[in-house]
C-alpha positions, 0 to 999 in steps of 0.5 A: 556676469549675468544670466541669458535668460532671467537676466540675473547676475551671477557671481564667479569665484575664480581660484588660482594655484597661488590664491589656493596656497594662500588660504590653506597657509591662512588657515593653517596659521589661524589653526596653530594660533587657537590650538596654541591660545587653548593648551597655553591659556586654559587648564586643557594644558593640564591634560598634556601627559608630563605637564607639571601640574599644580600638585606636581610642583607641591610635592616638588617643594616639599621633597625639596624641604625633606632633603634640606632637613636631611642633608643638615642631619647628615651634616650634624652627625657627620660633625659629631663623628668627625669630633668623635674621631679626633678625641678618640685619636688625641686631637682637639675638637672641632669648635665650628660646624663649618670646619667639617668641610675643611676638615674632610672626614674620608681622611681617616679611612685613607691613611688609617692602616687596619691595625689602627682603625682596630685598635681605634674600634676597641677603644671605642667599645671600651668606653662605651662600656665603662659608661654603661658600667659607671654611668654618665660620670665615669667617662664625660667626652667634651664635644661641642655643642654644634657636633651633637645632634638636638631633637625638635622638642615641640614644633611650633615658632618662637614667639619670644627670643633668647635674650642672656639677661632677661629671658635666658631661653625662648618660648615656642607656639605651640597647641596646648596639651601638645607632647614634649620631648627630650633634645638629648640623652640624660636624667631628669633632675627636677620635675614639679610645680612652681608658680613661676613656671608651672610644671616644669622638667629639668634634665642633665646631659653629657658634656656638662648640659642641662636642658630645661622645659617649663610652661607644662600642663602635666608632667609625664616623668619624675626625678632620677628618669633616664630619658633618651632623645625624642622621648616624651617627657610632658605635656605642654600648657596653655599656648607655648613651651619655654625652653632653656638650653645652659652650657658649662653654667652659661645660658645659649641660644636654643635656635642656634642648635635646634631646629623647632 
């Protein structure tokens, strides 16, 4: 079309109901599509209230960890009062962590009448007593290894492991000057220097247990110490400590039962 007087052409847009509708559902579509490329692919998406962000899902993980580490507590202490229980009713211990689940525990305080749970609880409160009275040796309660609960006694990584005829223990990584403590209960039996070992701590433990802690730049205790789990007990040297865990005269694996 052009125009009557400069001659010009002029150009006309005509628009209809349907081309109308077409370029608004267009748009609309190229609008959802560079909203959806801006939140999914660059960090605006972090800005969504409820978004798992980054530290979000650190935190995530390490209360997963927390909950692991707690639940395997559980478990252990729950094994040691289930072995507990048992002997104190006659029975024969558990000898494998596993057992527990079969075991069921709740039992007892189903079928166990109140007079009997009594006179369980005064047994329990004079043995007890007769240890505080007459020490470790007056009365000695066998429970397995896997129903007593070990203390970390230094964290790190083994860098060596347990092997029964060469090296009866295993050596953890660990920053040197780094406090050491005890895993169980139980009276230093030897603290001193030797050129093989360095500075080393010995103790004694219920159950027939000795625990040995070697590698040390300083001692912290000395011989006849009554020392409880978790309680400092030296201080490591150079870059590892060597912990030995012997059983009834017999070397075992200390990552079986401790978790470094």
């Amino acid at each position: 079309m052009s125009d009557d007087t400069s001659h010009k052409k002029i150009r006309l847009w005509r628009f209809s109901r349907v081309w109308g509708i077409a370029v608004i559902i267009t748009a609309l579509v190229v609008g959802f599509g560079v909203s959806y490329a801006l939140i999914a692919l660059t960090p605006l998406k972090n800005a969504i209230p409820g978004y798992p962000d980054a530290h979000f899902k650190k935190d995530a993980i390490a209360n997963a960890l927390k909950i692991d580490s707690l639940e395997n507590a559980m478990f252990r202490w729950t094994l040691y009062a289930e072995n507990l229980s048992r002997i104190l009713s006659g029975e024969e211990a558990l000898s494998e962590a596993d057992s527990i689940i079969a075991a069921n525990p709740s039992r007892y305080l189903e079928t166990v009448s109140r007079e009997e749970m009594t006179r369980r609880d005064s047994v329990l409160r004079a043995t007890v007593a007769a240890e505080d009275r007459f020490g470790v040796a007056g009365v000695k309660r066998q429970l397995p290894l896997e129903g007593l609960h070990f203390f970390t006694p230094i964290k790190g990584a083994v860098s060596r492991e347990f092997d029964g005829v060469l090296h009866p223990g295993v050596d953890i990584t660990a920053r040197e000057g780094s406090v050491v403590c005890a895993v169980l209960d139980g009276t230093v039996i030897n603290a001193g220097w030797t050129d093989e070992a360095g500075y080393s701590v010995i103790m004694q433990h219920q159950g027939n247990i000795i625990t040995c802690y070697k590698n040390n730049r300083h001692l912290l205790v000395k011989e006849g110490d009554k020392v409880a789990a978790g309680k400092p007990l030296a201080a490591s040297g150079g870059d590892y400590l060597h912990f030995e865990i012997w059983h009834d005269g017999q070397a075992v694996d200390p990552v079986q039962f401790v978790k470094f």
